[in-house]
Structures are given as structure tokens and as C-alpha cells.
N, CA, C and O atoms as CSV, one atom per row, in Angstrom:
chain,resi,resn,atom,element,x,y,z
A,1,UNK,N,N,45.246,86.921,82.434
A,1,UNK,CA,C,46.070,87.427,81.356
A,1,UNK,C,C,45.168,87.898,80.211
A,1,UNK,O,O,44.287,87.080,79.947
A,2,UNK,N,N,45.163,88.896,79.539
A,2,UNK,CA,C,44.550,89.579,78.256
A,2,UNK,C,C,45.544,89.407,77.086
A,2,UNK,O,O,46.749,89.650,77.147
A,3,UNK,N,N,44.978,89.029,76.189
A,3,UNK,CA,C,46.242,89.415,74.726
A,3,UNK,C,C,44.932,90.713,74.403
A,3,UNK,O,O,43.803,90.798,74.887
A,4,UNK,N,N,45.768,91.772,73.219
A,4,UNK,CA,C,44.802,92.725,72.655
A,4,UNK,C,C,46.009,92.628,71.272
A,4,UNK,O,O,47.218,92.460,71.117
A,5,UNK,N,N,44.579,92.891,70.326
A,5,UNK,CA,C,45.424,93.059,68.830
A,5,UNK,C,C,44.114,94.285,68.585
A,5,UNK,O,O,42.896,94.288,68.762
A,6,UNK,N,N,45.318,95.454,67.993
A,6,UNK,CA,C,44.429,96.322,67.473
A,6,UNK,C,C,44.765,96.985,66.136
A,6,UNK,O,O,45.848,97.149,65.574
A,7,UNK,N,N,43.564,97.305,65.805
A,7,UNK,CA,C,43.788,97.375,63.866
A,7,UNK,C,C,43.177,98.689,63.529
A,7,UNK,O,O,43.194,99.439,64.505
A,8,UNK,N,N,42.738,99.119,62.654
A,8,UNK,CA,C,42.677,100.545,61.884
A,8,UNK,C,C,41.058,100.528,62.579
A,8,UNK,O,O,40.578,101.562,63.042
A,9,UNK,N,N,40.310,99.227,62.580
A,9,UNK,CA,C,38.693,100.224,62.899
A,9,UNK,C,C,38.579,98.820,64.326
A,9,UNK,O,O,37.517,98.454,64.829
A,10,UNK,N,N,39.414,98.495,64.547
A,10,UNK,CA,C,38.642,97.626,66.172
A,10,UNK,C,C,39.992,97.360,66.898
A,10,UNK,O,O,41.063,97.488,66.305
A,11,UNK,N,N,39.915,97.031,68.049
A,11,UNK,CA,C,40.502,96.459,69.270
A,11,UNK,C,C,39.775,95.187,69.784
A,11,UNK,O,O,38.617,95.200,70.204
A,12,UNK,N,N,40.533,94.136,69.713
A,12,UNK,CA,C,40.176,92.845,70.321
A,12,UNK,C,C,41.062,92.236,71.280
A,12,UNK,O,O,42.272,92.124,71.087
A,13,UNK,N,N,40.220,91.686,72.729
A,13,UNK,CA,C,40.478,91.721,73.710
A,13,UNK,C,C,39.973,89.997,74.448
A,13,UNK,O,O,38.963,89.564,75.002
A,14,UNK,N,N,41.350,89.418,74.051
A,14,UNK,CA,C,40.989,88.026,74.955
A,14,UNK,C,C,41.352,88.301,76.368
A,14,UNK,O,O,41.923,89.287,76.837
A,15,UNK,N,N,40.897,87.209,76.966
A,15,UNK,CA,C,40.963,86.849,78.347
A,15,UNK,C,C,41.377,85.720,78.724
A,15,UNK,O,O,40.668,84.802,78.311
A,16,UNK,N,N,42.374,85.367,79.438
A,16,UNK,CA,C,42.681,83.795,79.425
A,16,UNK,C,C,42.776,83.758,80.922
A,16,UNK,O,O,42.946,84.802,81.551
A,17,UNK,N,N,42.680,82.668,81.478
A,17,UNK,CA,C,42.438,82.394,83.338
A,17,UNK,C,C,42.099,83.500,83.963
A,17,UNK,O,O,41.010,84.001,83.683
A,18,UNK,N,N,43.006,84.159,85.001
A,18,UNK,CA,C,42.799,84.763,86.441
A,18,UNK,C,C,43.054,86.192,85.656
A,18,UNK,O,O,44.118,86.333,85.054
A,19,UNK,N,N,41.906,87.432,85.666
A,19,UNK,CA,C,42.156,88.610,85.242
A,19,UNK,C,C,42.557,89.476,86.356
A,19,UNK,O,O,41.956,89.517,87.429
A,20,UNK,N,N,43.587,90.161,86.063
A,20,UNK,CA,C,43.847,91.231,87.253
A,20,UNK,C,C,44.085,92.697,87.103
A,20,UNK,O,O,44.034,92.976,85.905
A,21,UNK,N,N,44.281,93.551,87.708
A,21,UNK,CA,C,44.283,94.981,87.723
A,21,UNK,C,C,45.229,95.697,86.203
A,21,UNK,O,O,44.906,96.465,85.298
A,22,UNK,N,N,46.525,94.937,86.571
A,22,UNK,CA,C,47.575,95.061,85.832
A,22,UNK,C,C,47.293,94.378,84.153
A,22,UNK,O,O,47.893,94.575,83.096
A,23,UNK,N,N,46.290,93.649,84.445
A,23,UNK,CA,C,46.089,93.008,82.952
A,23,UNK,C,C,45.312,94.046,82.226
A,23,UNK,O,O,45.463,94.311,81.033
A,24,UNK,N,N,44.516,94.581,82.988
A,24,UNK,CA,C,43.259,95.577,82.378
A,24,UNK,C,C,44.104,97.102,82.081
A,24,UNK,O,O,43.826,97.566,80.975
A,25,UNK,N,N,44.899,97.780,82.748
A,25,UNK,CA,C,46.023,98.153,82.782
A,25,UNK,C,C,46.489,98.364,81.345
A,25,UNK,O,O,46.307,99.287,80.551
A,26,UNK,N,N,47.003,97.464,81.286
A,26,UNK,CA,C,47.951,97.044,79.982
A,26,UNK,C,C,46.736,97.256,78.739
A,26,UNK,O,O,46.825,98.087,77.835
A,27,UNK,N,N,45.869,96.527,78.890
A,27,UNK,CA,C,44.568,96.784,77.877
A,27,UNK,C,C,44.388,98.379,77.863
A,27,UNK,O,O,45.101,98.886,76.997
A,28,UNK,N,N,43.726,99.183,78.496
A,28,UNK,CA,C,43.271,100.091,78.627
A,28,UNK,C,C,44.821,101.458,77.695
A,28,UNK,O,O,44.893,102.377,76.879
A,29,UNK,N,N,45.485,100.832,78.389
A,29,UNK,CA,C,46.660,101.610,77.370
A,29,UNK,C,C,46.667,101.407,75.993
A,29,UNK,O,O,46.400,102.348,75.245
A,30,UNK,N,N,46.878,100.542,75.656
A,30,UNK,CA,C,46.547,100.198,74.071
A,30,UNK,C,C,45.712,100.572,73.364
A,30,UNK,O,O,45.754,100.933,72.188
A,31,UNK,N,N,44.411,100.450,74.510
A,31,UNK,CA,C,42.906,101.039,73.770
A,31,UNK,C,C,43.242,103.020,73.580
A,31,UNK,O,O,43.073,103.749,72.602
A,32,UNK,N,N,43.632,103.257,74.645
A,32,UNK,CA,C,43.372,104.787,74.724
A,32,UNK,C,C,44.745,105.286,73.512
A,32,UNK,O,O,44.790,106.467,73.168
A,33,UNK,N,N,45.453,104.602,73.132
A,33,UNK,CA,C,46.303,104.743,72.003
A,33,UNK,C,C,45.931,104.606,70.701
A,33,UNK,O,O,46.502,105.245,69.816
A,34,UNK,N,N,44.973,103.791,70.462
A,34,UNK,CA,C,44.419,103.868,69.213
A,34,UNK,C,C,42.721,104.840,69.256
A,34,UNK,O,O,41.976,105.207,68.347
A,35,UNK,N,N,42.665,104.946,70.404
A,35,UNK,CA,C,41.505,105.610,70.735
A,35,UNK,C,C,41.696,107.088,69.748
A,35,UNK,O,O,41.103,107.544,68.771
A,36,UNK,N,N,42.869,107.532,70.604
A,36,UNK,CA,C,43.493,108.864,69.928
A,36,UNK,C,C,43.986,108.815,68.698
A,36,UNK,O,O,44.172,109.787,67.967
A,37,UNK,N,N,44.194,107.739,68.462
A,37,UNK,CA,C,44.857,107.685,66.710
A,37,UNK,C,C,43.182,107.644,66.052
A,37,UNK,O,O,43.123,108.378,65.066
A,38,UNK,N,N,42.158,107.128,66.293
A,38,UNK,CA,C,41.352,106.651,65.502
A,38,UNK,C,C,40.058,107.375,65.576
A,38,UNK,O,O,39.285,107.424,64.619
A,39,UNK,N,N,39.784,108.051,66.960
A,39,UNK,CA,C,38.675,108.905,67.429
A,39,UNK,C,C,37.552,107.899,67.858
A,39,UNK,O,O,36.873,108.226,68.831
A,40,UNK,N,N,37.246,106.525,67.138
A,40,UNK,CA,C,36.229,105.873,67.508
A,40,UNK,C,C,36.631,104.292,67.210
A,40,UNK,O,O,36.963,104.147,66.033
A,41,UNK,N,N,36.671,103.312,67.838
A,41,UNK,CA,C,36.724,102.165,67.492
A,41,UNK,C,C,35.427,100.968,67.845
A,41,UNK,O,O,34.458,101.329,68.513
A,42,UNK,N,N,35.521,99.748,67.399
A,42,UNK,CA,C,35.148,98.993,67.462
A,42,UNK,C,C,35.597,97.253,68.763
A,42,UNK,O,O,36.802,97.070,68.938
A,43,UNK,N,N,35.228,96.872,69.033
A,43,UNK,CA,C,35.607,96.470,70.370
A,43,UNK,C,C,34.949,95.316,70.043
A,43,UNK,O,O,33.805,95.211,69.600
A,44,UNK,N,N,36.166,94.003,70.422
A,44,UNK,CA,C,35.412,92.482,70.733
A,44,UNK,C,C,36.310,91.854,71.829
A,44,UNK,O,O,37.534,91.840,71.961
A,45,UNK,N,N,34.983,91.176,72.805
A,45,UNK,CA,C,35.534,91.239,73.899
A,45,UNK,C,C,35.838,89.740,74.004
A,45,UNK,O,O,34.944,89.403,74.782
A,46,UNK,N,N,36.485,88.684,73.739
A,46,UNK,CA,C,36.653,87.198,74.011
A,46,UNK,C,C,36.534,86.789,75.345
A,46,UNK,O,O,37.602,87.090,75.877
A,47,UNK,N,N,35.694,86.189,76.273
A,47,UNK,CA,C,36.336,85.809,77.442
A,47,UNK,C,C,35.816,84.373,77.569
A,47,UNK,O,O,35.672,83.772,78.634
A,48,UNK,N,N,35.556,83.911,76.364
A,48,UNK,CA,C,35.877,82.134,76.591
A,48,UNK,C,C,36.923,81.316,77.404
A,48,UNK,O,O,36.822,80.103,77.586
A,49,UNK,N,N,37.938,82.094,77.879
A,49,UNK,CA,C,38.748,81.127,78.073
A,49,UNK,C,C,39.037,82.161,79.725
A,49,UNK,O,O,40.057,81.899,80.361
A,50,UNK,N,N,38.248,83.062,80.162
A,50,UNK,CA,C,38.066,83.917,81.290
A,50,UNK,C,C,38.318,82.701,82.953
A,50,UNK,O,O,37.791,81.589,82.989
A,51,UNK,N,N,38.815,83.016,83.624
A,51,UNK,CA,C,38.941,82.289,84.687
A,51,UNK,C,C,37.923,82.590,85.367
A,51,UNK,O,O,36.700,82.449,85.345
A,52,UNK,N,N,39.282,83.355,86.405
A,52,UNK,CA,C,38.605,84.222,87.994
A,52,UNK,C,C,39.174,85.957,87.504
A,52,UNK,O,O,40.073,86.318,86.745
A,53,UNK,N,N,38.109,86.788,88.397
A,53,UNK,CA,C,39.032,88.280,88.105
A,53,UNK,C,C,38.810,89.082,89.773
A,53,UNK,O,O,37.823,89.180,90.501
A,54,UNK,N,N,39.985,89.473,89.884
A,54,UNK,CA,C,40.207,90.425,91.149
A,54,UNK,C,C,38.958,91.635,91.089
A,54,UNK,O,O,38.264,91.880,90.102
A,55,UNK,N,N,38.898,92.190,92.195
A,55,UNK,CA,C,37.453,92.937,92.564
A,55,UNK,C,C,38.022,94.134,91.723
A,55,UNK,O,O,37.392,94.490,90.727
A,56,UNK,N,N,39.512,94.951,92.178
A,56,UNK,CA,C,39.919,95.676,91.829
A,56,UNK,C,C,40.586,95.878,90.073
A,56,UNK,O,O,41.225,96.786,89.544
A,57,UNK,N,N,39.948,94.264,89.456
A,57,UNK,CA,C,39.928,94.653,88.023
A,57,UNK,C,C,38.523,94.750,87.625
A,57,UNK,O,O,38.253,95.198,86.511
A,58,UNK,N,N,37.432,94.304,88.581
A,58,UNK,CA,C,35.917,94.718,87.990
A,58,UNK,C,C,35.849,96.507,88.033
A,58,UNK,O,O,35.527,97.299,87.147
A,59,UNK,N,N,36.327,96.752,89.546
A,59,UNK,CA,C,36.026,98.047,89.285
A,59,UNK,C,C,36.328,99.167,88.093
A,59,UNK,O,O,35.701,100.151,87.700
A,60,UNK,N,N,37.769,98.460,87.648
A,60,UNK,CA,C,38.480,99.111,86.754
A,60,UNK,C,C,38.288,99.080,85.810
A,60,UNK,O,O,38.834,99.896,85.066
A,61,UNK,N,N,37.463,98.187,85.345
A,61,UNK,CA,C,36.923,97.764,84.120
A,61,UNK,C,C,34.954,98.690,83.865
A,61,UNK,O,O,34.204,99.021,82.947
A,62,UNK,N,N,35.003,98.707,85.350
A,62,UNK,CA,C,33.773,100.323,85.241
A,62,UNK,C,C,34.362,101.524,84.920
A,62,UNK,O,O,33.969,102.173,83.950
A,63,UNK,N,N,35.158,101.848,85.546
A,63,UNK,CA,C,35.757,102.907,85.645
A,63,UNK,C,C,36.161,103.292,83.803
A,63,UNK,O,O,35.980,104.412,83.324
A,64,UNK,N,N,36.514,102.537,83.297
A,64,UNK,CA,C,37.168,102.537,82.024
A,64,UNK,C,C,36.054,102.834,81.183
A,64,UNK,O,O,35.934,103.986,80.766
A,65,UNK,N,N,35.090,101.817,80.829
A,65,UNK,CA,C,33.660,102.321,80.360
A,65,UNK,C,C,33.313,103.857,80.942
A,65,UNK,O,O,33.314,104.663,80.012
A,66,UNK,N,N,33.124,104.247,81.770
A,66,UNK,CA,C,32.580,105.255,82.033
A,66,UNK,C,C,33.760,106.674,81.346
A,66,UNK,O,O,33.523,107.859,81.108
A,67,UNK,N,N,34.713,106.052,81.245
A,67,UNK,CA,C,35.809,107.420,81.058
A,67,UNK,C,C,35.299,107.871,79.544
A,67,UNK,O,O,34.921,108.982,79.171
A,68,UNK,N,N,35.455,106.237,78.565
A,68,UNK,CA,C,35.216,105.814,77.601
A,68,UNK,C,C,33.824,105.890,76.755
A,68,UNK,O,O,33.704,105.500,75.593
A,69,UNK,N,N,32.736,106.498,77.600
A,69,UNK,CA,C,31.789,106.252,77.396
A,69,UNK,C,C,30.841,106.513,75.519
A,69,UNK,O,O,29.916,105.903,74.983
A,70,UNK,N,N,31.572,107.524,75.147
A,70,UNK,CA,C,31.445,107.761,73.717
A,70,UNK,C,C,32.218,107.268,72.609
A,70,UNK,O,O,31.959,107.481,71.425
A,71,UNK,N,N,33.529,106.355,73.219
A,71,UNK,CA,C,34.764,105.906,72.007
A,71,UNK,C,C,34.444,105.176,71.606
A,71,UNK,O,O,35.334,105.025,70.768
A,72,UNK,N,N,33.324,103.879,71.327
A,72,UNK,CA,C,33.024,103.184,70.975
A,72,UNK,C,C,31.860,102.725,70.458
A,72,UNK,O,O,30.959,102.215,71.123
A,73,UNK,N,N,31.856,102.943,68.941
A,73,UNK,CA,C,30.765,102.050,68.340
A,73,UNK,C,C,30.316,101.548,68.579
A,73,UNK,O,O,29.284,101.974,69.098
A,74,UNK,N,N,30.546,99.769,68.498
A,74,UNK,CA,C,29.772,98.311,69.202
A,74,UNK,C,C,30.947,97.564,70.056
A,74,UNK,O,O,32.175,97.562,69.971
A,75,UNK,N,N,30.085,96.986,70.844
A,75,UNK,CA,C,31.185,96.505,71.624
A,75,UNK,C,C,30.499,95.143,71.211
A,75,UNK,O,O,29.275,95.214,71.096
A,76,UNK,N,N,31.192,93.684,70.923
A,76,UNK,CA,C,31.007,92.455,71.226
A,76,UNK,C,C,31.437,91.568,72.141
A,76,UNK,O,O,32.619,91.709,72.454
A,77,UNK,N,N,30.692,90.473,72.804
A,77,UNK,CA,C,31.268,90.239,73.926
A,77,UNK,C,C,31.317,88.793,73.607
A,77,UNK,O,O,30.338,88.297,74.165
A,78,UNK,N,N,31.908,87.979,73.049
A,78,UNK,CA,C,31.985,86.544,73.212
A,78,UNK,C,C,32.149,85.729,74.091
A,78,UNK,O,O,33.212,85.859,74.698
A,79,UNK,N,N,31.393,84.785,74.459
A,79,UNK,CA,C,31.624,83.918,75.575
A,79,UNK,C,C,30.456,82.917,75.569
A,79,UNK,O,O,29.352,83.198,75.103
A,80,UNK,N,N,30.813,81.575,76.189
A,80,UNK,CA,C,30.174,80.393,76.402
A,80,UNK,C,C,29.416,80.231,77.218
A,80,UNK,O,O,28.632,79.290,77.103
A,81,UNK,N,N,29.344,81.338,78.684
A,81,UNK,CA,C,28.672,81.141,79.899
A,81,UNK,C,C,27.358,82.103,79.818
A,81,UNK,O,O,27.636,83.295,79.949
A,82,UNK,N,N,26.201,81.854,79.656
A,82,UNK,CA,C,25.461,82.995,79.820
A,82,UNK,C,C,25.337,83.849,80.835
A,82,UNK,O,O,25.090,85.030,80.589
A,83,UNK,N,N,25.511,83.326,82.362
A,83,UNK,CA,C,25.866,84.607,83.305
A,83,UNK,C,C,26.987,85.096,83.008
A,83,UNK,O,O,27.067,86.148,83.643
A,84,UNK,N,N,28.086,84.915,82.289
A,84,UNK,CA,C,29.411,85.887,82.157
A,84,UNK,C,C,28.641,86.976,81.001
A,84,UNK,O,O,28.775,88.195,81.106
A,85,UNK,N,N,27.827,86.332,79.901
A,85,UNK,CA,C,27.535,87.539,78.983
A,85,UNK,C,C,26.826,87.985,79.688
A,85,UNK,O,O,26.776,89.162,79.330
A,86,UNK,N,N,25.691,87.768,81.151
A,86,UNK,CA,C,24.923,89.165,81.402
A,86,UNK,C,C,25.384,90.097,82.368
A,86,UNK,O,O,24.976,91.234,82.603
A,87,UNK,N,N,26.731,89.130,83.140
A,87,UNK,CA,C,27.625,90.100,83.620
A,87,UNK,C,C,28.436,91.073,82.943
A,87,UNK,O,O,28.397,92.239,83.337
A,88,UNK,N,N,29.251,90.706,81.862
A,88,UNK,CA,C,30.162,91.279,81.285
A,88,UNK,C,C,29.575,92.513,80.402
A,88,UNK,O,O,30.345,93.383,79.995
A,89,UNK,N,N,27.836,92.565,80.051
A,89,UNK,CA,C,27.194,93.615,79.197
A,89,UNK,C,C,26.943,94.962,80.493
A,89,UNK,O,O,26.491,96.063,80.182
A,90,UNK,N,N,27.402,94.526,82.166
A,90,UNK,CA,C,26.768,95.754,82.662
A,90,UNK,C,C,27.599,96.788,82.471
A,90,UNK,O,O,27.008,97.800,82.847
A,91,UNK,N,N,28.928,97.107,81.983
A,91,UNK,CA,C,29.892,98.185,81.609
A,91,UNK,C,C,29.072,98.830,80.464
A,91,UNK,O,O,29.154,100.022,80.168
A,92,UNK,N,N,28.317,97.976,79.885
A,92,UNK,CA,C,27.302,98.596,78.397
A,92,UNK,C,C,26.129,99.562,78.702
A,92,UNK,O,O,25.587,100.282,77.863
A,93,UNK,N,N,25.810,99.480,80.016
A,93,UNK,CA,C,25.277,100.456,80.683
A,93,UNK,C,C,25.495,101.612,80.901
A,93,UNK,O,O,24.566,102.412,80.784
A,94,UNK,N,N,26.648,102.004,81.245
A,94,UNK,CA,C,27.564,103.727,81.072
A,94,UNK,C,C,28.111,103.842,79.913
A,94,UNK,O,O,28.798,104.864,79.894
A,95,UNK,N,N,28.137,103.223,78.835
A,95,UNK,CA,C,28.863,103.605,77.305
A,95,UNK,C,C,27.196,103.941,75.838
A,95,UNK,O,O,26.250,103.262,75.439
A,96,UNK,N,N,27.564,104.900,75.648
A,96,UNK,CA,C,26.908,104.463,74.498
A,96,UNK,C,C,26.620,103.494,73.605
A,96,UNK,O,O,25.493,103.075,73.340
A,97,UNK,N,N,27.570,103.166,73.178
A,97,UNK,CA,C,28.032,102.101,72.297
A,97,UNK,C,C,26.614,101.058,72.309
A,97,UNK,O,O,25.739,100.971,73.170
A,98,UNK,N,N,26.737,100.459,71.249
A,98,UNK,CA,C,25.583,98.814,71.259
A,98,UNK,C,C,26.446,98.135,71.720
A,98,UNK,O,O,27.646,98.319,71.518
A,99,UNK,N,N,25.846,97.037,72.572
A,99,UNK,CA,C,26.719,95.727,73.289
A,99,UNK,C,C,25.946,94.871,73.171
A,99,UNK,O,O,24.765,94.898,73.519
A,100,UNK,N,N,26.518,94.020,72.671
A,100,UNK,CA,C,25.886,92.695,72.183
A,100,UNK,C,C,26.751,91.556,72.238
A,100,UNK,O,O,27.841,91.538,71.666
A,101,UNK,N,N,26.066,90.124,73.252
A,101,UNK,CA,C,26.868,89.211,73.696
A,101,UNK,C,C,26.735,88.123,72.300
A,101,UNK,O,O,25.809,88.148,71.488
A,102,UNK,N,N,27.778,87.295,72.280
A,102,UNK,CA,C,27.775,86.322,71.215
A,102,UNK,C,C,28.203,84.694,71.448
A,102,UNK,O,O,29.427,84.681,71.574
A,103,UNK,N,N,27.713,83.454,71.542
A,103,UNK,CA,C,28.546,82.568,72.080
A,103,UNK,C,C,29.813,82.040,71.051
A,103,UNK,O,O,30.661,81.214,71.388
A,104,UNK,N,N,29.738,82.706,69.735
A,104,UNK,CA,C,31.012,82.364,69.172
A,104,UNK,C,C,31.597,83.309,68.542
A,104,UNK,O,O,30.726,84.144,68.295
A,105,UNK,N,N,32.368,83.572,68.231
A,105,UNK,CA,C,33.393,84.593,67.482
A,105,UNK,C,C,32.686,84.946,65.877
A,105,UNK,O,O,32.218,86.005,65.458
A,106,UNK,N,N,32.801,83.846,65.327
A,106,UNK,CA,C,32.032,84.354,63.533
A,106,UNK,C,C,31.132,85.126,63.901
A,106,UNK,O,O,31.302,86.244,63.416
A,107,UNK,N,N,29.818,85.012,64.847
A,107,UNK,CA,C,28.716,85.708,64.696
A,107,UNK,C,C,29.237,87.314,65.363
A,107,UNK,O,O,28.538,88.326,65.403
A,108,UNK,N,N,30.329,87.203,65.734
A,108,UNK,CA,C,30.306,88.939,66.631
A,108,UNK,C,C,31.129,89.206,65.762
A,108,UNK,O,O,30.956,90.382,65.440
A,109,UNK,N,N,32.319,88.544,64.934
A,109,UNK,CA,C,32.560,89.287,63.855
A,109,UNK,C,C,31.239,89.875,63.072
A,109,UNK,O,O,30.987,91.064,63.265
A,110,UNK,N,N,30.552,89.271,62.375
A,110,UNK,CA,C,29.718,89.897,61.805
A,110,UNK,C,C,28.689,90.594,61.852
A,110,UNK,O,O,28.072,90.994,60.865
A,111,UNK,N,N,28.321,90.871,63.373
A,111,UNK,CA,C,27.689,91.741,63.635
A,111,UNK,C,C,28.560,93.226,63.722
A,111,UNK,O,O,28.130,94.317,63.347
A,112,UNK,N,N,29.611,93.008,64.193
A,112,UNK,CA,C,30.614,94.389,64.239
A,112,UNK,C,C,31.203,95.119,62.825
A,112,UNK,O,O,31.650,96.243,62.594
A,113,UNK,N,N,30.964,93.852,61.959
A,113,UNK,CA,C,31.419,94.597,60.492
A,113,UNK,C,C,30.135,95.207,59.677
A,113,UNK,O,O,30.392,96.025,58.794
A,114,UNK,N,N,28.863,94.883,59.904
A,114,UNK,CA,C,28.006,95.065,59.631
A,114,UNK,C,C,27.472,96.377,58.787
A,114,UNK,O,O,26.863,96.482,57.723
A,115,UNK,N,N,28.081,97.529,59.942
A,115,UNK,CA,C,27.955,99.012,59.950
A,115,UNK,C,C,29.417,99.481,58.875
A,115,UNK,O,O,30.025,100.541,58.723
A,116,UNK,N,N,29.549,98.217,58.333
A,116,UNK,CA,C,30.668,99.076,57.584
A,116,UNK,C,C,32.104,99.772,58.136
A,116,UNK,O,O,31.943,100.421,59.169
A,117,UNK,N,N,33.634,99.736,57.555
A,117,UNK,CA,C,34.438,100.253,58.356
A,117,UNK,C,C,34.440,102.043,58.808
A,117,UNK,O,O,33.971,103.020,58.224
A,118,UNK,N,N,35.129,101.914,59.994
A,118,UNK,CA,C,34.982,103.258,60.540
A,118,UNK,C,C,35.508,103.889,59.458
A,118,UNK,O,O,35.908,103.256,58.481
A,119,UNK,N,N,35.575,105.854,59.584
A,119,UNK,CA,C,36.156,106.715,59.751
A,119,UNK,C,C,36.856,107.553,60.156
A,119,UNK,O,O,36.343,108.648,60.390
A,120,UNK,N,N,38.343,107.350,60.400
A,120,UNK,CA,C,38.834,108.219,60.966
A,120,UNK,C,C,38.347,109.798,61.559
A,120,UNK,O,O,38.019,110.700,60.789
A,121,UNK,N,N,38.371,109.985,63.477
A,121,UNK,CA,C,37.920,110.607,64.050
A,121,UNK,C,C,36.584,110.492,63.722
A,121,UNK,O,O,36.079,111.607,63.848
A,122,UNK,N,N,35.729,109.637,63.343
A,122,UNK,CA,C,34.423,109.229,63.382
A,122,UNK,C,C,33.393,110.142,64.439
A,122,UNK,O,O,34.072,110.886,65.145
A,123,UNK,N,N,32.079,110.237,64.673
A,123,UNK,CA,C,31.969,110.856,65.792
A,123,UNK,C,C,30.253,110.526,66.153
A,123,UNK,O,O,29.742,110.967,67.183
């Protein structure tokens, strides 16, 4: 399951147990909605509380980065497991964006506010 809350300069993206196609799905809509409202956002990725995820939501979750590859500023990736942050940074590979893993939330807030809030259609 994913919750997403999205705001004028970021999209934040928990993860709770078993991730699946339809969860990423649902994310990816939201994102590409403020994508177009905003031209560029900011991205934090929670998956502290990440289970298991279907093959066919890893792929999709490439696939998405790669579509995506310029919409995003920084991406943050929070999480407790260090193989999940060096898994979860390889989508950071086809995006521009900086990706940077965090094991708690305060510190990836503040690395993502850092640069100051966006600009509408930013570029």
C-alpha cells in the first residue's frame, strides 16, 4: 500500500507492507498531475515501513523514472535498511535528479528544502 500527499513544490510517497502494480499506479497518477501543474517537483520516498513488492511493480517503478527522467529535482529516499537504500537509489540512475538515501525523515526533509522552494514550471 502507498499513501502520497502532494503540495505546491514536493510529492511524498510512503510505503507500507506488500507493494504492488496497482499501488505504484495510483502513485504515478498523482505524481504526473502535479507534474503538469508544477513542471518540476521535489520527491520523498518513505519506505520504512516497505514489506515485500511484486516484480511487476519493480519494473514499473523503472519504467516511471525513465519516462520521468527530467521532472525532478531531488529525490529522497528514507529508510532503515541499507540494502533497501542501495536498492531503491537504482531508479536514480535514469533520472537526473540528485538521490540521496536518508535513515530518518528530519534529515531528508532538510536536505530537500535546502535548494530553496521551487518555481513554477521550473526547468
Amino acid at each position: 500500500m502507498i499513501t502520497t500527499d502532494a503540495d505546491h513544490n514536493r510529492i511524498e510517497m510512503r510505503a507500507y507492507g506488500h507493494l504492488t502494480l496497482a499501488d505504484l499506479k495510483t502513485f504515478e497518477g498523482i505524481s504526473e498531475s502535479r507534474l503538469l501543474e508544477a513542471g518540476k517537483l521535489d520527491l520523498l520516498i518513505d519506505l520504512r515501513s516497505l514489506g515485500t513488492s511484486t516484480l511487476d511493480a519493480l519494473v514499473e517503478e523503472l519504467r516511471f523514472a525513465r519516462k520521468h527522467a527530467t521532472d525532478f529535482r531531488r529525490i529522497a529516499i528514507v529508510s532503515d535498511n541499507e540494502l533497501l537504500n542501495w536498492g531503491a537509489c537504482i531508479p536514480g540512475l535514469f533520472v537526473e535528479a540528485e538521490v540521496c538515501a536518508f535513515d530518518n525523515e528530519p534529515s531528508a526533509r532538510l536536505w530537500l528544502d535546502e535548494l530553496g522552494p521551487l518555481t513554477d514550471n521550473a526547468s
